[in-house]
VMD Tcl script that builds the backbone (N, CA, C; Angstrom):
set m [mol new atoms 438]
animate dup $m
set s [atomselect $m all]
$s set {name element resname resid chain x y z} {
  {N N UNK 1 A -20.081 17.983 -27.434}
  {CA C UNK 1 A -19.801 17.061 -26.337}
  {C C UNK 1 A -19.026 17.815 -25.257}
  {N N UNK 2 A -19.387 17.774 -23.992}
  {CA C UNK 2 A -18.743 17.962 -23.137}
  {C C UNK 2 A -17.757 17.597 -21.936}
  {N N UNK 3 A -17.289 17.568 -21.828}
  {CA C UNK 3 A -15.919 16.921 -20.726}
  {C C UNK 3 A -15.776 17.621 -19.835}
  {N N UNK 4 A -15.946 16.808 -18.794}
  {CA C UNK 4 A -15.579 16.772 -16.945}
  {C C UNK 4 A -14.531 16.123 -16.651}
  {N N UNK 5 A -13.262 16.889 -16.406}
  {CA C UNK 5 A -11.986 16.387 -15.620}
  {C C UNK 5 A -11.904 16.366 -14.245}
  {N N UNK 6 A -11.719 15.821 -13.672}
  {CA C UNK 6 A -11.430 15.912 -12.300}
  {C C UNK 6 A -10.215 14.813 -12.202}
  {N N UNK 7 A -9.498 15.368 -10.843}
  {CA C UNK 7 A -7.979 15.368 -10.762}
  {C C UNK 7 A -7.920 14.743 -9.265}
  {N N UNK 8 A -6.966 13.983 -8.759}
  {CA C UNK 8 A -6.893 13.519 -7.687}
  {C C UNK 8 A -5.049 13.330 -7.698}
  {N N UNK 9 A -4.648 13.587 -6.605}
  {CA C UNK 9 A -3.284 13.547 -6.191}
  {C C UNK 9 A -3.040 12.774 -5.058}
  {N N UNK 10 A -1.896 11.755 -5.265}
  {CA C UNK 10 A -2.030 10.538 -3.746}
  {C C UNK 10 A -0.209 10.712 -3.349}
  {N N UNK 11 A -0.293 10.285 -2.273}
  {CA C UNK 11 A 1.108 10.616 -1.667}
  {C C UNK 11 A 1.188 9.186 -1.043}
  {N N UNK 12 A 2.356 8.171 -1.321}
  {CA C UNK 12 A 2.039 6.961 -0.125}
  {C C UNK 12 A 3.377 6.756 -0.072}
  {N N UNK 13 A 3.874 6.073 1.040}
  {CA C UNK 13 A 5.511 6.490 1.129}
  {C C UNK 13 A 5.865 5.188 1.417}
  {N N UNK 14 A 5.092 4.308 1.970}
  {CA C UNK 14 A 6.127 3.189 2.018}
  {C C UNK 14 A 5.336 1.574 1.321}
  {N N UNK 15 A 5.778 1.204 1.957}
  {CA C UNK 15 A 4.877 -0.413 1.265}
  {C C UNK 15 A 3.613 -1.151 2.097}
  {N N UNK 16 A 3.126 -1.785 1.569}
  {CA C UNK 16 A 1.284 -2.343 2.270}
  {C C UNK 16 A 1.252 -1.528 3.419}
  {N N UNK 17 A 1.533 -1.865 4.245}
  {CA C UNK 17 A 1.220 -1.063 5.371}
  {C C UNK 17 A 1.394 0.050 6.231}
  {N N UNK 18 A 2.012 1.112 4.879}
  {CA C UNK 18 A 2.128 2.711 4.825}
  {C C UNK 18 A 0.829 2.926 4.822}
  {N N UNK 19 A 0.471 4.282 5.609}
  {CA C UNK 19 A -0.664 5.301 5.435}
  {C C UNK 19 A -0.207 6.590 4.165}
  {N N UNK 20 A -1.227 6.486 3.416}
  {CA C UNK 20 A -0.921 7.728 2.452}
  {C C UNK 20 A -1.953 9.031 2.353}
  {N N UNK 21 A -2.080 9.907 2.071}
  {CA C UNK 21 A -3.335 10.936 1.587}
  {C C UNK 21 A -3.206 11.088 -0.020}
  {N N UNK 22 A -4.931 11.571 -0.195}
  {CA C UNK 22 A -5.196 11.768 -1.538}
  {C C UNK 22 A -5.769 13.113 -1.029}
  {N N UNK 23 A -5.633 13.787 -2.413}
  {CA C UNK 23 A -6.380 15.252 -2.284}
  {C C UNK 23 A -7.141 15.064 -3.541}
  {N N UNK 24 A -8.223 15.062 -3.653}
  {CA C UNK 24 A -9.063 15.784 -4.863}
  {C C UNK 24 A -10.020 16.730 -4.996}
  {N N UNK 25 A -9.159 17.863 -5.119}
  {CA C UNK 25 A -9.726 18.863 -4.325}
  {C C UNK 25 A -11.049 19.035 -3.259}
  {N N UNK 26 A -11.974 18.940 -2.925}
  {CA C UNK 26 A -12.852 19.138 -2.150}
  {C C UNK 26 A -12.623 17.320 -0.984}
  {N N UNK 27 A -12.121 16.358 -1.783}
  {CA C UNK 27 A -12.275 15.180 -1.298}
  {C C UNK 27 A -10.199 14.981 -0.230}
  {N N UNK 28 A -10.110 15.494 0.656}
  {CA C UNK 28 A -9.099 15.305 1.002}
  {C C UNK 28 A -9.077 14.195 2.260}
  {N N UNK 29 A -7.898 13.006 2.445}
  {CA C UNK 29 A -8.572 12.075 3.505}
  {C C UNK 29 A -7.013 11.482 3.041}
  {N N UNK 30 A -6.731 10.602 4.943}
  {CA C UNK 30 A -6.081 9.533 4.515}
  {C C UNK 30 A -6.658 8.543 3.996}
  {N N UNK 31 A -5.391 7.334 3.880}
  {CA C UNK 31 A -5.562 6.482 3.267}
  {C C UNK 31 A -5.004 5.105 3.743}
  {N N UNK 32 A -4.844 3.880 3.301}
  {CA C UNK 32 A -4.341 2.952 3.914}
  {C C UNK 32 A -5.386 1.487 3.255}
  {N N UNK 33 A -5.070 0.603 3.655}
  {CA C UNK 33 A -5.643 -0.935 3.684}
  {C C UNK 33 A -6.452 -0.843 5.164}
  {N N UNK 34 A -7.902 -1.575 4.983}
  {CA C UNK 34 A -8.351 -1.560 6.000}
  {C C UNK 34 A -8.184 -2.821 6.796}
  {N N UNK 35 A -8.504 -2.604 8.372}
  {CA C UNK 35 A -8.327 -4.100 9.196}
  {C C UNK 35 A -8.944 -4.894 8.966}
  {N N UNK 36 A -9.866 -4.998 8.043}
  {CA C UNK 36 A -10.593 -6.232 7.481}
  {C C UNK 36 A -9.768 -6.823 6.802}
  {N N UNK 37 A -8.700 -6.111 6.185}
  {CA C UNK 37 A -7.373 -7.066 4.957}
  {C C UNK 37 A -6.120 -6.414 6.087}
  {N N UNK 38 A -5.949 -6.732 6.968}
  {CA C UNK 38 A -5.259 -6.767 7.428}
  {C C UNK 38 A -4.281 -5.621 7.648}
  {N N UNK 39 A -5.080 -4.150 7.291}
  {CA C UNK 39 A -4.043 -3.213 7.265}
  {C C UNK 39 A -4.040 -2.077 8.178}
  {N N UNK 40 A -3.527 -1.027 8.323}
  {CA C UNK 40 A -3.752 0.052 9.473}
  {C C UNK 40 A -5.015 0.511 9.987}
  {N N UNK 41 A -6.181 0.785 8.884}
  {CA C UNK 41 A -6.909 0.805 8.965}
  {C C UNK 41 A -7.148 2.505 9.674}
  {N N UNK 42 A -6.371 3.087 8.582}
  {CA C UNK 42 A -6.050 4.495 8.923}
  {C C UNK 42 A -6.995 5.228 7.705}
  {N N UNK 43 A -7.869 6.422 8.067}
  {CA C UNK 43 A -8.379 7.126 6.957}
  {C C UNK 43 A -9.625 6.020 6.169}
  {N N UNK 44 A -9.142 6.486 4.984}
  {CA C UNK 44 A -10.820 5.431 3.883}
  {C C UNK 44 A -9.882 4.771 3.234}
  {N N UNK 45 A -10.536 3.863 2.302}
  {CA C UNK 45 A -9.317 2.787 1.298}
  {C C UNK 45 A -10.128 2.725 0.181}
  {N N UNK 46 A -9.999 2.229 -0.596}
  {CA C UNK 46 A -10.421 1.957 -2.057}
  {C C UNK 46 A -11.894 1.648 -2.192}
  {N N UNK 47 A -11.873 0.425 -0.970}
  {CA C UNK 47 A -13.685 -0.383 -1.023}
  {C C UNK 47 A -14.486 0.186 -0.409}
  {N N UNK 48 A -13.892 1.224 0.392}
  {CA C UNK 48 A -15.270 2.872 0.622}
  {C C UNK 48 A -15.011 3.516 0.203}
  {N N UNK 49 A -14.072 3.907 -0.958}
  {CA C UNK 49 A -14.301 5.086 -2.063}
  {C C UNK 49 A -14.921 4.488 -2.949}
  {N N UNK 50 A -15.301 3.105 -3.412}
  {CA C UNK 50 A -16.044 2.722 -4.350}
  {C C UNK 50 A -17.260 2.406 -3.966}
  {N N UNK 51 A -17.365 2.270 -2.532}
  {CA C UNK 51 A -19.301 2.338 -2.093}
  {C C UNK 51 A -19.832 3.276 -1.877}
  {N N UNK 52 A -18.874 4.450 -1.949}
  {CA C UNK 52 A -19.292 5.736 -1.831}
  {C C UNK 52 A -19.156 6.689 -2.599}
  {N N UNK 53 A -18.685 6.173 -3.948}
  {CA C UNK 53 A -18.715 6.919 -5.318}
  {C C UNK 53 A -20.428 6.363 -6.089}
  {N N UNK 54 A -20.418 4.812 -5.576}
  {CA C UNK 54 A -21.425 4.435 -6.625}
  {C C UNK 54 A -22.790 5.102 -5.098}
  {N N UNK 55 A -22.858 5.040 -3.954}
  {CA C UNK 55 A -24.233 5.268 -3.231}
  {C C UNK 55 A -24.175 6.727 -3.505}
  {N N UNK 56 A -23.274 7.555 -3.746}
  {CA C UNK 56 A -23.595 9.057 -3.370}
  {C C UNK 56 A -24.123 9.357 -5.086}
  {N N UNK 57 A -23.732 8.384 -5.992}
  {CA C UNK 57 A -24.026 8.645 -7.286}
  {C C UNK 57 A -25.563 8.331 -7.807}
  {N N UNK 58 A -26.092 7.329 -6.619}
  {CA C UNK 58 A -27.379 7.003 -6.819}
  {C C UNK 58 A -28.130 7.576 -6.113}
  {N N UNK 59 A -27.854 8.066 -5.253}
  {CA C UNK 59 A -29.027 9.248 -4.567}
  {C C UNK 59 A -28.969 10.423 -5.022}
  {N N UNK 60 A -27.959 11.006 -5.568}
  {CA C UNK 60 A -27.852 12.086 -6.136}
  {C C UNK 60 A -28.917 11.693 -7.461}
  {N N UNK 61 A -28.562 10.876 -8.580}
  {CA C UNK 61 A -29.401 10.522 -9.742}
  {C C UNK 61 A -30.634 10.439 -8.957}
  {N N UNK 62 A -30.685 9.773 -7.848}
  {CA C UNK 62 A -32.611 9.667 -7.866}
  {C C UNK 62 A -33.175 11.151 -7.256}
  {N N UNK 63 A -32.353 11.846 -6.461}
  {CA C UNK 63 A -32.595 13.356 -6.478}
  {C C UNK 63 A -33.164 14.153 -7.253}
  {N N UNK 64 A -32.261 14.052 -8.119}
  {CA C UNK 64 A -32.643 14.810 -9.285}
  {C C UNK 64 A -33.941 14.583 -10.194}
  {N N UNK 65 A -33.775 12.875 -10.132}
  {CA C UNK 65 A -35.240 12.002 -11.138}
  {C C UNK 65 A -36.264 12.896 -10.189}
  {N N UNK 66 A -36.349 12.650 -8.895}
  {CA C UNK 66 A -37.557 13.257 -7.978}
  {C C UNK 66 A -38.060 14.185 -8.781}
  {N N UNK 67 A -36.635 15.359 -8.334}
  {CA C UNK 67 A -37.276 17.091 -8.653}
  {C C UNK 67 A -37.741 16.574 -10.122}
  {N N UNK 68 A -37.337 16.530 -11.159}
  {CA C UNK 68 A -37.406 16.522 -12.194}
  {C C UNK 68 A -39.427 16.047 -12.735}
  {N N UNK 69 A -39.295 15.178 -11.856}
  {CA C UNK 69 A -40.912 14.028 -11.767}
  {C C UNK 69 A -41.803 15.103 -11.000}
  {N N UNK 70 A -41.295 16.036 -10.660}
  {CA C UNK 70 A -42.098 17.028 -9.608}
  {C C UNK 70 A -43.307 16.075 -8.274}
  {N N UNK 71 A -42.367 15.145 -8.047}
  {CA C UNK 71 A -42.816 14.006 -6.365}
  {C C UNK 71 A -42.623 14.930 -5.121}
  {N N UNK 72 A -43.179 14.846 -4.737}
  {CA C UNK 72 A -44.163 15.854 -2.887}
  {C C UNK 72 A -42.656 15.075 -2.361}
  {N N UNK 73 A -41.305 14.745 -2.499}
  {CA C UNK 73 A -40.119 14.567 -1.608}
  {C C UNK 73 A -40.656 14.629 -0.047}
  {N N UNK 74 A -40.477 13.606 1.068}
  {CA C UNK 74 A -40.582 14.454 2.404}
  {C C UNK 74 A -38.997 13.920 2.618}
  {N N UNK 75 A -38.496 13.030 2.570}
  {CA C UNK 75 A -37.349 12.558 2.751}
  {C C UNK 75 A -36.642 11.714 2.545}
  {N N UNK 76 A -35.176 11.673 2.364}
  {CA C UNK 76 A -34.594 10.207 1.735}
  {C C UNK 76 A -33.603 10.308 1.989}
  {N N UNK 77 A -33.166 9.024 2.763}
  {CA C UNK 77 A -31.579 8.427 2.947}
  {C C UNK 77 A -31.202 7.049 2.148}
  {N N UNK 78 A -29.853 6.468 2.501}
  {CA C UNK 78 A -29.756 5.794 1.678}
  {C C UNK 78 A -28.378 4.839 2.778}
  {N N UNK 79 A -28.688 3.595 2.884}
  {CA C UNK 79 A -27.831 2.715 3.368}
  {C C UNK 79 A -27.129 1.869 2.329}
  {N N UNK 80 A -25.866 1.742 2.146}
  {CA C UNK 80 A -25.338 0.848 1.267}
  {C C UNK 80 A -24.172 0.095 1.815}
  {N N UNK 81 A -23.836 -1.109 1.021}
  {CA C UNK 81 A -22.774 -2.183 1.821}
  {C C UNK 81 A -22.295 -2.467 0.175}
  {N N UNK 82 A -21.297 -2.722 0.425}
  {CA C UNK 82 A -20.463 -3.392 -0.598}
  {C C UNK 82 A -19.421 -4.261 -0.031}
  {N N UNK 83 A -19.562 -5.608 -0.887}
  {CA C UNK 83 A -19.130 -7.320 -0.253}
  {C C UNK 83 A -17.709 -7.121 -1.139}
  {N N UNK 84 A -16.865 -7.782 -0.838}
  {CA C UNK 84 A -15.613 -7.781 -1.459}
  {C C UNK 84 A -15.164 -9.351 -1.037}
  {N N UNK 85 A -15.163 -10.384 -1.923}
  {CA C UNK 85 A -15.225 -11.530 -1.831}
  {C C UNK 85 A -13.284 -11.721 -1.496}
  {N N UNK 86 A -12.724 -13.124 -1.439}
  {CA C UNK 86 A -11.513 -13.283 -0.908}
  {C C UNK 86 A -11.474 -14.631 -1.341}
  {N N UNK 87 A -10.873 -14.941 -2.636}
  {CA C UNK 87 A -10.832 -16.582 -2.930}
  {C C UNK 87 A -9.592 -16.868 -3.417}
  {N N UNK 88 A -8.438 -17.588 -2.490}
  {CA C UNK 88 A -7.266 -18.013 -3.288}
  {C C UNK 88 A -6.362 -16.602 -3.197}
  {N N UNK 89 A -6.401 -15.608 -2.179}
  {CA C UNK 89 A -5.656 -14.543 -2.297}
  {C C UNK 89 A -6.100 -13.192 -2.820}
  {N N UNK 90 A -7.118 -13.537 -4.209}
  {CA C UNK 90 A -7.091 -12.959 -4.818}
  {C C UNK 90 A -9.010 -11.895 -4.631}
  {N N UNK 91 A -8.762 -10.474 -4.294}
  {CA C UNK 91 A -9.761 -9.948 -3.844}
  {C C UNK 91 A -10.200 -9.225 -5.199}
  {N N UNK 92 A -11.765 -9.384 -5.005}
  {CA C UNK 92 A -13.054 -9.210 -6.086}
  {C C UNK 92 A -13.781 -8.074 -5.144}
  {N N UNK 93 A -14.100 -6.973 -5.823}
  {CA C UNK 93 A -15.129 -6.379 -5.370}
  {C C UNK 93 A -16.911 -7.171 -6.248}
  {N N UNK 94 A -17.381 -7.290 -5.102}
  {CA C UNK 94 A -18.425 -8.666 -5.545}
  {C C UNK 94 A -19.559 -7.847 -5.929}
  {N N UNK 95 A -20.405 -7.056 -4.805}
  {CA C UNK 95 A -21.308 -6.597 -4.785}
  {C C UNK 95 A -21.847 -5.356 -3.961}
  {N N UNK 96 A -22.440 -4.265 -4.748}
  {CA C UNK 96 A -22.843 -3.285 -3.808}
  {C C UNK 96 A -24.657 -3.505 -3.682}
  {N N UNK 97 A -24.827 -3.131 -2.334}
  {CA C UNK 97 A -26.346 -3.172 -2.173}
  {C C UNK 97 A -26.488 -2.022 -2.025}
  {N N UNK 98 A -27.518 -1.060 -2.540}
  {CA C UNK 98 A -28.435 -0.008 -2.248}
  {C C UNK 98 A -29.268 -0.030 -1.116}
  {N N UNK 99 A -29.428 0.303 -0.528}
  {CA C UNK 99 A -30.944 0.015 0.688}
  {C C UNK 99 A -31.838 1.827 0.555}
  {N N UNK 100 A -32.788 2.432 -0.022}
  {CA C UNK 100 A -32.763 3.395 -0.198}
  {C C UNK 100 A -34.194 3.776 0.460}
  {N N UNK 101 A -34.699 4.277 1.231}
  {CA C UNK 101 A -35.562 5.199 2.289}
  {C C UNK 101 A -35.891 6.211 1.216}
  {N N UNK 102 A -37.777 5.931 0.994}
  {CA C UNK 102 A -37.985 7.749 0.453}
  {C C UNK 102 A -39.316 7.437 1.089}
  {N N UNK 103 A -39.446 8.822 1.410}
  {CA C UNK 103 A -40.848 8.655 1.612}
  {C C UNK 103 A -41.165 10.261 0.721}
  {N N UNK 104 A -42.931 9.973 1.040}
  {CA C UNK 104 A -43.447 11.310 -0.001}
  {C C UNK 104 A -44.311 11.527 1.095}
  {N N UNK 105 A -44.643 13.365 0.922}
  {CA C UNK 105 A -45.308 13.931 1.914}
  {C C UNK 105 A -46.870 13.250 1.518}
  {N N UNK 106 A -47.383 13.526 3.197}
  {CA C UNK 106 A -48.743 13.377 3.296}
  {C C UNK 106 A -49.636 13.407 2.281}
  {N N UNK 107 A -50.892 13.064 1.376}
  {CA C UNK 107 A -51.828 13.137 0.539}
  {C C UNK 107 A -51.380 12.810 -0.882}
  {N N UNK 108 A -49.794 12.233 -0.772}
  {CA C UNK 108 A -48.883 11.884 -2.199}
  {C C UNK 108 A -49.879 10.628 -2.955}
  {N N UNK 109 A -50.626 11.044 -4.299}
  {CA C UNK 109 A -51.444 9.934 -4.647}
  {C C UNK 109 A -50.547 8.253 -5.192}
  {N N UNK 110 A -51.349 7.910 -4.815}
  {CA C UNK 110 A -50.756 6.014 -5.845}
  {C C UNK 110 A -50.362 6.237 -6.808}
  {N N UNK 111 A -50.584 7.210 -8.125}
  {CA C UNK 111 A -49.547 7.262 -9.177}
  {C C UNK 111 A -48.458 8.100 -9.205}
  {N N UNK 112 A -48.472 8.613 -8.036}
  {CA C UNK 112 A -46.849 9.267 -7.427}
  {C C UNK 112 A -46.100 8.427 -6.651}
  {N N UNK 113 A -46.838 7.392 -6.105}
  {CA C UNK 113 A -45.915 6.067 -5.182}
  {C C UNK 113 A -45.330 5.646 -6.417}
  {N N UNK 114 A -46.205 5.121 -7.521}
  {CA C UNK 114 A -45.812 4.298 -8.705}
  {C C UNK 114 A -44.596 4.964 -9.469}
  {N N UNK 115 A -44.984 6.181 -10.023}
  {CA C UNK 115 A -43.609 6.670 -10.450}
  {C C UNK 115 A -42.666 6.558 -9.440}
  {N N UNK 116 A -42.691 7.004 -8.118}
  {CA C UNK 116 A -41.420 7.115 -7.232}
  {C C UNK 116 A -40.408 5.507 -7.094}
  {N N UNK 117 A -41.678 4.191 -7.099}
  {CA C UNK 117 A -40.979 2.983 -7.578}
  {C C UNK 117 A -40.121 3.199 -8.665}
  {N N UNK 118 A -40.912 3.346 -9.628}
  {CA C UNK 118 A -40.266 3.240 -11.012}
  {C C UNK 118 A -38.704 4.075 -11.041}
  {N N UNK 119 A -38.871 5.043 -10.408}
  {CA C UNK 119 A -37.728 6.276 -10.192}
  {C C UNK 119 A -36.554 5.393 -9.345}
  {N N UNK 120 A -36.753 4.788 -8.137}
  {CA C UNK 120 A -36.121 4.018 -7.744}
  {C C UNK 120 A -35.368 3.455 -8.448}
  {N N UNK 121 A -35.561 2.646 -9.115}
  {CA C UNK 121 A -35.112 1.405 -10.251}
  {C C UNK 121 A -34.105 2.224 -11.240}
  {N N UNK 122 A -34.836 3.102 -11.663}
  {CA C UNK 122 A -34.154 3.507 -13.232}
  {C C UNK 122 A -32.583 4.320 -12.764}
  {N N UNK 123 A -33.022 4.842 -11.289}
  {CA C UNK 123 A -31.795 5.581 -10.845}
  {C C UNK 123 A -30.405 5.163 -10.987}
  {N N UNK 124 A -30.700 3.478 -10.849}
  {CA C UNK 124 A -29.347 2.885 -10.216}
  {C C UNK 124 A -28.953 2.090 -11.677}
  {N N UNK 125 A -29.561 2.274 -12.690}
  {CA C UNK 125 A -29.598 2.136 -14.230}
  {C C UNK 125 A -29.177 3.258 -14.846}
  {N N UNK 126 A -29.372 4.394 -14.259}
  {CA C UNK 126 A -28.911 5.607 -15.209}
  {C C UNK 126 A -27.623 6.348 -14.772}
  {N N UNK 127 A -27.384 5.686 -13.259}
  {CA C UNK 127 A -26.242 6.258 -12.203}
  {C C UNK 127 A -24.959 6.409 -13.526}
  {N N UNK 128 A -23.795 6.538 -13.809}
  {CA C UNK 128 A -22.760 7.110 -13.969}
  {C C UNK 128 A -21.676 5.739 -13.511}
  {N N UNK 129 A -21.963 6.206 -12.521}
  {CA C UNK 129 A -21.045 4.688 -11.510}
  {C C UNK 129 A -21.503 3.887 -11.765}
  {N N UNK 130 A -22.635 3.501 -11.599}
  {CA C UNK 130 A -23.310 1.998 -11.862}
  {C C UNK 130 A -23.168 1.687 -13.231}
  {N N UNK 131 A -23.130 2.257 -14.596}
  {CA C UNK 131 A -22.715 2.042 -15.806}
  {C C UNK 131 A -21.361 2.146 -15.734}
  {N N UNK 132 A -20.273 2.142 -14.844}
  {CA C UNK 132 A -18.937 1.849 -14.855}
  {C C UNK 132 A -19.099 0.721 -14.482}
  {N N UNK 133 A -19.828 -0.107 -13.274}
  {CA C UNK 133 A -19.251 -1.136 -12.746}
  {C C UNK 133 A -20.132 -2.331 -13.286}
  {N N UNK 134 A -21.384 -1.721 -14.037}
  {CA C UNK 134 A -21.719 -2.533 -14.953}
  {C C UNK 134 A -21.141 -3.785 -15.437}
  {N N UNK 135 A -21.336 -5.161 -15.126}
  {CA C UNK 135 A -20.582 -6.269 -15.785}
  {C C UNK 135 A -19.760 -6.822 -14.980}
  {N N UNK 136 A -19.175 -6.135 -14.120}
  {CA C UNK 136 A -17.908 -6.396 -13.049}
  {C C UNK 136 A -18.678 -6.392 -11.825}
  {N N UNK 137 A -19.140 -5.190 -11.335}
  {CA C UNK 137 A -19.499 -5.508 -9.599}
  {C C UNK 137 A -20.867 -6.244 -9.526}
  {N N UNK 138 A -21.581 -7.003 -8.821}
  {CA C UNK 138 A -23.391 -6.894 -8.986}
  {C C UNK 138 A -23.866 -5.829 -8.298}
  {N N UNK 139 A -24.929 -4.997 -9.113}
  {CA C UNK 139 A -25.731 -3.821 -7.954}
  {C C UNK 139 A -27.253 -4.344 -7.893}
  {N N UNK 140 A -27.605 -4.018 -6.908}
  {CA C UNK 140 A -29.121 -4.715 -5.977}
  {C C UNK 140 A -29.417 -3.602 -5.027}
  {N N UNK 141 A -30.720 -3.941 -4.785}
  {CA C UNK 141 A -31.818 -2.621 -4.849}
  {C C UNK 141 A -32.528 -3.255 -3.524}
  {N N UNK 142 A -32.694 -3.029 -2.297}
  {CA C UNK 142 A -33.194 -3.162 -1.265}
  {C C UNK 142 A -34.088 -1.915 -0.889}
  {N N UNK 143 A -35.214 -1.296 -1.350}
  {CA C UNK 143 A -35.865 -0.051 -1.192}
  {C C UNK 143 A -37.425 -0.495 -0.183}
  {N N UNK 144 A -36.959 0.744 0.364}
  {CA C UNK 144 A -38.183 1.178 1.289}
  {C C UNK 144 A -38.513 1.979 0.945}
  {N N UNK 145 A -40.192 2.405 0.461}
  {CA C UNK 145 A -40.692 3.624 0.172}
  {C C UNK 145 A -41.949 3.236 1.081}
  {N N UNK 146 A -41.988 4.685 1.692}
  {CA C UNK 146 A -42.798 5.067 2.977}
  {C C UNK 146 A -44.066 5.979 2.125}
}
mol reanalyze $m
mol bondsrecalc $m
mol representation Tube
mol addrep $m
């Protein structure tokens, strides 16, 4: 069995509406509450490090499914939103949406569209992140394949 540590260090100095930094190594950025909750709205905050741990985790997984499926790739982006509900005070991260763009080069046959569906799907099932938030956040699949 193998083990992946990774390390993150946060500095925040005063109360709610202090700005702080995190370093993890390659990931360095302020920090803060955003003006949607009422806060400085300085740097990233928690609810875009968590739409952007689980989207960069699912394009990366369907990356890889691609190469792996050996699919004619011409290109792929990926739009995502994550809802953070507000009931009684008390904040829920609710739901992340995927919205994911692939297309396949020119002369790509129908049972390479079909796997590339199928690849779609299983990505955000096999993601890492998405089996963390499993049970707790909802994840949903808005895909365009070109």
């Amino acid at each position: 069995m193998a083990e992946h540590h990774f390390h993150l260090k946060a500095d925040w100095p005063g109360g709610r509406n202090s700005e702080g930094n995190i370093d993890a190594g390659n990931l360095k950025t302020k920090i803060s509450i955003p003006t949607e909750m009422d806060g400085p709205g300085v740097g990233t905050n928690p609810d875009e490090m968590l739409l952007g741990a689980a989207a960069t985790c699912y394009i990366i997984t369907l990356a890889a499914m691609i190469e792996r499926a050996h699919l004619p790739l011409k290109e792929m982006s990926l739009e995502s939103e994550g809802i953070v509900d507000v009931t009684n005070g008390v904040f829920t991260y609710k739901k992340i949406i995927h919205k994911p763009t692939v297309a396949l080069k020119e002369g790509a046959t129908e049972k390479e569209y079909e796997l590339l569906k199928k690849l779609v799907h299983k990505a955000e099932k096999s993601c890492m992140i998405s089996r963390a938030l499993e049970g707790n956040v909802e994840l949903e699949l808005e895909e365009n394949i070109l």
